[in-house]
LUMKOLBA-264106 format. One record per atom (N, C-alpha, C, O): z, y, x. Coordinates in steps of 0.02 Angstrom, whole numbers, padded with zeros to 5 digits, always signed. Atoms other than C-alpha are relative to their C-alpha. Example, Ala and Ser with C-alpha at 12.3 -4.5 7.8 and 13.67 -1.06 7.14 Angstrom:
# LUMKOLBA-264106
+00000-00059+00045 +00390-00225+00615 +00000+00060+00045 +00033+00059+00097 -00003-00059-00042 +00357-00053+00684 +00037+00055-00039 +00045+00110-00014 
This chain:
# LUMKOLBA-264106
-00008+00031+00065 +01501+10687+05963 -00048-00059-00008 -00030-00110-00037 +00051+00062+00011 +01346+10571+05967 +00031-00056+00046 +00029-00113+00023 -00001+00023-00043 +01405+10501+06115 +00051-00055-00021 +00048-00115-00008 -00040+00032+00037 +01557+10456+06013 -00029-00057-00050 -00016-00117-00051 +00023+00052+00046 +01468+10379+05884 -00041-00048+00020 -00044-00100-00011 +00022+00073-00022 +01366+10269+05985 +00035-00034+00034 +00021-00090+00055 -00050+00058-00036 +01501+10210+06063 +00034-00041-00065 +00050-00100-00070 -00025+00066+00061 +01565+10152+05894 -00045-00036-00030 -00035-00096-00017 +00052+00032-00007 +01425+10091+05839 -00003-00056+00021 +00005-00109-00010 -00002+00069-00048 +01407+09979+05996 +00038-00038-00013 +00017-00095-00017 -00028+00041-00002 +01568+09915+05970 +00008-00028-00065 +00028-00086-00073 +00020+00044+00088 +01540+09884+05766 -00046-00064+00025 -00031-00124+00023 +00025+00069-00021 +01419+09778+05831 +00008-00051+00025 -00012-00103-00001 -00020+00033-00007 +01490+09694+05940 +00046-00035-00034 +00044-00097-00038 -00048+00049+00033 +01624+09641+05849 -00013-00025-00068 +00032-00050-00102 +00017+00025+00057 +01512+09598+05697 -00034-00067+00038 -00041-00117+00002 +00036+00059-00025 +01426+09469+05809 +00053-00033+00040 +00040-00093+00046 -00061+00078-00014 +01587+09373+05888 +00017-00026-00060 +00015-00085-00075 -00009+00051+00058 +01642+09372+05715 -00055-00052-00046 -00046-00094-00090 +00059+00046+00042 +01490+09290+05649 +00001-00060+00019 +00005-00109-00017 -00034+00060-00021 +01518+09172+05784 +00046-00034+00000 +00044-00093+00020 -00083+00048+00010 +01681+09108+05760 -00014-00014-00063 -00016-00075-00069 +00025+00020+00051 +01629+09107+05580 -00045-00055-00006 -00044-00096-00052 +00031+00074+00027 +01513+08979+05597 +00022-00035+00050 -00022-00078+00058 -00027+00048-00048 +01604+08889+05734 +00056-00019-00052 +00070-00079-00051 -00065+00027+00059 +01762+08884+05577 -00022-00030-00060 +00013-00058-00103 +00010+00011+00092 +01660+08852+05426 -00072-00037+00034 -00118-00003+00058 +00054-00002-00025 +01534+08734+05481 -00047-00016-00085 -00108-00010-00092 +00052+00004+00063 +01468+08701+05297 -00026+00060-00011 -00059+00066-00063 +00069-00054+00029 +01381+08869+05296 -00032+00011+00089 -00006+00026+00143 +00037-00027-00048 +01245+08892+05410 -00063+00060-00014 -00121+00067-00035 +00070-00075-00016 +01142+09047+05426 -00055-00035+00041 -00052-00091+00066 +00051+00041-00018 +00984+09014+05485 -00023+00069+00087 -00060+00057+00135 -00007-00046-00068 +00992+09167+05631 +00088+00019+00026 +00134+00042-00007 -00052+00017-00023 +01128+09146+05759 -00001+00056+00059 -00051+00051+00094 +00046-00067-00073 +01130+09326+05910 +00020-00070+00047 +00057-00119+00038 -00029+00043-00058 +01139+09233+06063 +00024+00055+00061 +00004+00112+00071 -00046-00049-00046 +01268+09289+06211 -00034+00049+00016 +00001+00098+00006 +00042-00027-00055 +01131+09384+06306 -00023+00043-00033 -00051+00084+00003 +00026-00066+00039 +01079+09508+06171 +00044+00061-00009 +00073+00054-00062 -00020-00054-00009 +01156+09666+06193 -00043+00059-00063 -00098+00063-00091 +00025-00046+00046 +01157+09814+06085 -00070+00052-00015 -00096+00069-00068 +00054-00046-00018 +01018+09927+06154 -00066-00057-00029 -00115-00035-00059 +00037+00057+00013 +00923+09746+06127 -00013-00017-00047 +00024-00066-00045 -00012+00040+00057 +00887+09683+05950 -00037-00055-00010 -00059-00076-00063 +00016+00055+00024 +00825+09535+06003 +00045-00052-00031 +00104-00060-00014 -00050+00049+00015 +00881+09390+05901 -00007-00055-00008 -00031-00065-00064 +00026+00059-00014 +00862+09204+05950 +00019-00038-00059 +00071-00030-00091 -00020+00029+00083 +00843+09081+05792 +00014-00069+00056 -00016-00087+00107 -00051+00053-00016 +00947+08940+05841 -00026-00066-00053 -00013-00069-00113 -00022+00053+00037 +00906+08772+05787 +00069-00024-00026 +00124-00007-00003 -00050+00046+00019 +01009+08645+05670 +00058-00019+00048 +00119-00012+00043 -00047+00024-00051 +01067+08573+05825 +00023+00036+00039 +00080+00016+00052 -00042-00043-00039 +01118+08699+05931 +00033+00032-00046 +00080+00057-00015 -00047-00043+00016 +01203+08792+05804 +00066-00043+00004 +00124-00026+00013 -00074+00047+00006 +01304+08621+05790 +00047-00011+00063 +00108-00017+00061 -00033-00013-00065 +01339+08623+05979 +00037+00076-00012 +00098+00075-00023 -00035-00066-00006 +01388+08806+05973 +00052-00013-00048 +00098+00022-00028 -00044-00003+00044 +01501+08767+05834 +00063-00053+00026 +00123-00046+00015 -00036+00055-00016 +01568+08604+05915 +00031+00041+00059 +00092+00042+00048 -00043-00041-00036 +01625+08729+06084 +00021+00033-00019 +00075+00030+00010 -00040-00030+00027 +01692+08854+05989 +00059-00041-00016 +00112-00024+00009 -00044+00043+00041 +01792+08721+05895 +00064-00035+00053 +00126-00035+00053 -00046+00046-00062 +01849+08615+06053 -00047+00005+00075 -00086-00034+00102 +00015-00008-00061 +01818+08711+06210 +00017-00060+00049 -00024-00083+00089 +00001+00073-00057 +01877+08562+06310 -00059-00054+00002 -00078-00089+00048 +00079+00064-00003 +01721+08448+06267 -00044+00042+00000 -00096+00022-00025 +00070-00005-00028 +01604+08571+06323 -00027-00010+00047 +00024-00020+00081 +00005-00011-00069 +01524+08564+06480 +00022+00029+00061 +00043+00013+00117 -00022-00053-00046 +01549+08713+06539 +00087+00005+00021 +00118+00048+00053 -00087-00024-00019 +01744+08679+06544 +00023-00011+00076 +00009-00065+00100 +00003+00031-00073 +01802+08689+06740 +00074+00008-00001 +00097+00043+00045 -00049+00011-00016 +01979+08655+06699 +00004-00071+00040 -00050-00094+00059 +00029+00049-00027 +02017+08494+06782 +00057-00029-00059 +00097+00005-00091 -00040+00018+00064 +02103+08365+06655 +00076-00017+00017 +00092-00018+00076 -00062-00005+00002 +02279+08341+06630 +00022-00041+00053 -00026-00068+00078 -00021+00055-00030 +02391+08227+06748 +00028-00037-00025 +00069-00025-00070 -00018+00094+00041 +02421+08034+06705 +00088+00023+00012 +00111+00053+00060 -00059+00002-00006 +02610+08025+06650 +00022-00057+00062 +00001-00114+00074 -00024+00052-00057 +02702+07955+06797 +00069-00040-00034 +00121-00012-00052 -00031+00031+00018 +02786+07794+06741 +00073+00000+00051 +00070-00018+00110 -00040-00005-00030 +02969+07825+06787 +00056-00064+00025 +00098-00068+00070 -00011+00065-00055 +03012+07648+06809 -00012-00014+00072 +00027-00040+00112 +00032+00010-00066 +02922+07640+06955 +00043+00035+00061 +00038+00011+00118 -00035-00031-00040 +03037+07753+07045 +00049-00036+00043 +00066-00095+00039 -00033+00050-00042 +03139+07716+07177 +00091+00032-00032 +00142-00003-00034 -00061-00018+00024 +03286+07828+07103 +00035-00057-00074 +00089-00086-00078 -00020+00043+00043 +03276+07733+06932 +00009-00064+00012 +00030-00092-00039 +00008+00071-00036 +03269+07551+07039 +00073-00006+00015 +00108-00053-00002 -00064-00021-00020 +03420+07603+07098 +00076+00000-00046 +00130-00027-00035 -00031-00018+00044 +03502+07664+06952 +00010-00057-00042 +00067-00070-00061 +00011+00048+00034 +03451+07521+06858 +00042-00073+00023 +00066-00118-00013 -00057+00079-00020 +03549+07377+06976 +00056+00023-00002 +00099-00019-00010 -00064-00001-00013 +03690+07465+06992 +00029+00012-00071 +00088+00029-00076 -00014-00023+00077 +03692+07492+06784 +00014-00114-00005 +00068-00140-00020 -00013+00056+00013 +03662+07286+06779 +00049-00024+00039 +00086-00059+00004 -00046+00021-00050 +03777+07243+06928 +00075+00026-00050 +00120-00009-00074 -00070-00003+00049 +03914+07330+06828 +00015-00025-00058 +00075-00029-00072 -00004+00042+00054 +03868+07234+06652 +00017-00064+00027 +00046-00100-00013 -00010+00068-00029 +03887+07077+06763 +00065+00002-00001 +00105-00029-00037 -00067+00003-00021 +04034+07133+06846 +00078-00009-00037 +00126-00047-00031 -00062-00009+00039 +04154+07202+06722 +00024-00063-00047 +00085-00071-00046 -00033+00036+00038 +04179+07062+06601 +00038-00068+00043 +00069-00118+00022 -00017+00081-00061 +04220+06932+06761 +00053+00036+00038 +00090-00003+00067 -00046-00015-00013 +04336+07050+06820 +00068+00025-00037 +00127+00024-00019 -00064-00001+00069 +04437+07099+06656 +00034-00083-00023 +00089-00088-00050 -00020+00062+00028 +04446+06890+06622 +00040-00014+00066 +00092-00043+00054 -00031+00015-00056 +04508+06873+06808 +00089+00035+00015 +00144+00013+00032 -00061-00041-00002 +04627+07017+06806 +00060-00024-00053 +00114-00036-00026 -00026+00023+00065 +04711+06964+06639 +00044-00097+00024 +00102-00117+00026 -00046+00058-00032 +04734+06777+06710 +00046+00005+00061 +00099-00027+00061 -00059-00008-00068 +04824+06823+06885 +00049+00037-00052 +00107+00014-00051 -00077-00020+00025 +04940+06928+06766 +00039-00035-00024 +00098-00040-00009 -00051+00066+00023 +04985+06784+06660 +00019-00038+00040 +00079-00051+00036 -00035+00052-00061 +05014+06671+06798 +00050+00049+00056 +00078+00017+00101 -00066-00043-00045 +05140+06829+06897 +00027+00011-00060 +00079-00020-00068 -00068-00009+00044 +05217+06884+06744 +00026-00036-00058 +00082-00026-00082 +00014+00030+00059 +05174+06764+06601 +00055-00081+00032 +00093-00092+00079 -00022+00064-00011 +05230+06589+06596 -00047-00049+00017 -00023-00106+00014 +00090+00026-00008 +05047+06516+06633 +00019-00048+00073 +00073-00026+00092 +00041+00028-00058 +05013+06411+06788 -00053-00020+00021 -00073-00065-00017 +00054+00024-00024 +04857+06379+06890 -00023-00074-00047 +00007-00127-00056 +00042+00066+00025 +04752+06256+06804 -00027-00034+00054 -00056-00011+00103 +00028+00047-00045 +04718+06083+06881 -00065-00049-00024 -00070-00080-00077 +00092+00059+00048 +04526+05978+06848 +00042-00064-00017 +00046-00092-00072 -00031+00074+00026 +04634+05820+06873 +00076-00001+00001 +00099+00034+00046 -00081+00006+00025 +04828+05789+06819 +00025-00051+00016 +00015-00103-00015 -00012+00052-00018 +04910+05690+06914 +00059-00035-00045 +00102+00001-00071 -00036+00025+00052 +05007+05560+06807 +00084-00011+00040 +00079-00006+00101 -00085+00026-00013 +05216+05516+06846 +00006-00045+00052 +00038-00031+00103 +00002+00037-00038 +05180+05361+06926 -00037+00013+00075 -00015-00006+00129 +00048-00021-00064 +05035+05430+07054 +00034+00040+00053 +00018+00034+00112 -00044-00039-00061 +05162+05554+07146 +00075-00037+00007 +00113-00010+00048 -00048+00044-00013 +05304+05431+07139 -00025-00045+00060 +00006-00061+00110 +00038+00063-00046 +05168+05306+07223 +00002+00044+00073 +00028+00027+00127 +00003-00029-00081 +05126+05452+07356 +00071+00032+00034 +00085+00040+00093 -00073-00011-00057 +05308+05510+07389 +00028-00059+00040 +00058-00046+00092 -00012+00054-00041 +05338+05297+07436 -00035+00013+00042 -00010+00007+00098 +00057+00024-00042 +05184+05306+07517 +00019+00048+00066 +00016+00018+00120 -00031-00050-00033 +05250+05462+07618 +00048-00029+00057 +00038-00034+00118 -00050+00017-00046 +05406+05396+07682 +00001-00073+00024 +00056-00094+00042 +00019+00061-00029 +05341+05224+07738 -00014+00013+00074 +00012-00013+00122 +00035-00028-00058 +05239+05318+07868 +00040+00007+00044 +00031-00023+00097 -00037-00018-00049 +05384+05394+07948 +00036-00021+00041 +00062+00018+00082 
């Protein structure tokens, strides 16, 4: 039965001294002026008085374990810019190659139809006038 009760005991204690700590690591506007430190154990009642400043460190790792020292995670990895890829490089000409493409092949397709089924003919830069192929059909049969 004792044996029992110092085992609760022990662990009342303990768990009155994490919570004290997290308590003043959450609430830093109240400071107590005695802080246990890790290393005191129950059988132990020593109890280390904690300066101003270290209580503010102890409060600042509690708060944001990542900015303490002691953290031996290692830090995150740099986002990898996916431009850079050779898949998206890829992806990317053959996305502009087809904005190029398609509108030069819908205006192309559309004119060969009018000129096979339409009434359209090939467009000429220069038009030759009445007289100019009259001149070269003389000019033609002179030769021969």
């Amino acid at each position: 039965m004792a044996v029992k009760q110092a085992t609760r005991v022990y662990k009342m204690k303990r768990f009155w001294n994490t919570t004290m700590k997290r308590s003043l690591a959450l609430n830093p506007g109240s400071t107590p002026k005695q802080v246990v430190s890790p290393s005191s154990s129950f059988p132990n009642k020593n109890i280390k008085v904690l300066s101003e400043r270290d209580a503010r460190k102890v409060r600042q790792n509690a708060l944001n374990p990542a900015s303490s020292p002691k953290s031996n995670t290692p830090p995150p990895p740099k986002p990898v810019d996916i431009k850079q890829t050779k898949e998206y490089q890829t992806l990317y000409r053959r996305w502009v190659s087809t904005i190029v493409a398609l509108p030069i092949l819908l205006y192309t397709s559309w004119v060969l139809y009018e000129r096979t089924y339409g009434s359209k003919t090939q467009k000429h830069l220069v038009k030759e006038s009445p007289t100019a192929r009259l001149q070269s059909k003389e000019h033609g049969k002179e030769e021969e």
